[in-house]
N, C-alpha and C positions, 0 to 999 in steps of 0.2 A: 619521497616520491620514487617509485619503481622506476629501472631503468627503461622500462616501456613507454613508461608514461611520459619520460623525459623526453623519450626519440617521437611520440606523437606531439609533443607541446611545442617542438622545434619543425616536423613536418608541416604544422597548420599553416602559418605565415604562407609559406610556397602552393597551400592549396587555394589558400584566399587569394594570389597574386595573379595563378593560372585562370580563376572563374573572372578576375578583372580584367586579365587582358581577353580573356576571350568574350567580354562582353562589350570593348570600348569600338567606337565609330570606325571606321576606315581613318579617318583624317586624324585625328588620335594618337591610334597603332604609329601615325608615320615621328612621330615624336618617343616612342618607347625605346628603346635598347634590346629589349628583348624579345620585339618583330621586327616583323617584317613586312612591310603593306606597299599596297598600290603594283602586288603583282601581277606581270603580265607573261601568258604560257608563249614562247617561244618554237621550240621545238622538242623531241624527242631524240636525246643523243643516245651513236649507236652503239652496241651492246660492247663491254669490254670483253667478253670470252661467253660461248655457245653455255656456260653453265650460269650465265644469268640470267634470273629468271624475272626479275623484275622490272621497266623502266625507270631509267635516271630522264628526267624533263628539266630542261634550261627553262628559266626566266628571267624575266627582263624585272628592273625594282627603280625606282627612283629616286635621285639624290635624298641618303637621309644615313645617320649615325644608327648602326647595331651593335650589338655585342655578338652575333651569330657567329660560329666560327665552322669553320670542317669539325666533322664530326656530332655536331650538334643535334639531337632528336628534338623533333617537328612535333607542334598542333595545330591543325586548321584553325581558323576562329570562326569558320560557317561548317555545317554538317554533324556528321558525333564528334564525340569527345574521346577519340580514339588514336594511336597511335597514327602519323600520318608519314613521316618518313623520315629520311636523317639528312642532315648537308653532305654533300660529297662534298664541292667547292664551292667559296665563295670568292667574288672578284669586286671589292668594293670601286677600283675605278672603272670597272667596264660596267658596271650595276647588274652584274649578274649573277643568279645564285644556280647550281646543278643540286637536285635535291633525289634522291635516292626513293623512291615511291615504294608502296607495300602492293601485294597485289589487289588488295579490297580498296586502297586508294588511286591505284594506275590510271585512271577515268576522272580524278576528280581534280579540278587546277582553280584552286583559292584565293581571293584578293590580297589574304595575308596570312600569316603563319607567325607563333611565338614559340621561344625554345622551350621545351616541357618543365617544368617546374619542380616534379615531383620525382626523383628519381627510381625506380623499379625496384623492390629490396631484392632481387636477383642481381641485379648489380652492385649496389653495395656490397655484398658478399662476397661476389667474386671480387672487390676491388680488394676487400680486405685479406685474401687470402694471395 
């Protein structure tokens, strides 16, 4: 087996994982690890420095076990199937998450979010250099 084929036969799993969580109920999602549901948009916190161009939006989440951590890149589980943003923080006893928004997502606030599955092979790259 080529080494391609190894790194696609090991990718799959993560791709069937992403299209499960992104297909299960709200009520569900709230038993995963790797969402986040039952979000509610709070407010728009204010900018860290005049060279951001994005908004970070607080939300509010309710009592449940994740793996999410800072840093973590975001998928909606309604809308495309597209990058949606990254964790800036999370505060699991205040149940709040700050989520770092892209600008094609700045407008849109999701019931729930799972951490992306599939990592970007621009990142691996760079991890490995």
């Amino acid at each position: 087996m080529t080494s391609a084929r190894r790194g696609a036969a090991r990718r799959a799993p993560r791709r069937w994982e992403h299209f499960r969580l992104r297909e299960l109920p709200l009520d569900e999602l709230l038993d995963e690890r790797e969402a986040l549901a039952g979000l509610q948009f709070e407010r728009e916190l204010p900018k860290a420095s005049q060279r951001q161009k994005v908004p970070v939006h607080r939300y509010r989440f309710p009592p449940q076990e994740t793996a999410l951590d800072d840093g973590d890149r975001l998928r909606a589980t309604s809308g495309d199937d597209d990058y949606f943003g990254r964790v800036e923080r999370i505060d699991l006893a205040a149940g709040t998450v700050d989520i770092r928004k892209t600008g094609r997502t700045a407008d849109i606030h999701p019931r729930a979010v799972f951490r992306e599955q599939v990592v970007p092979a621009g990142a691996l790259e760079d991890s490995l250099l």
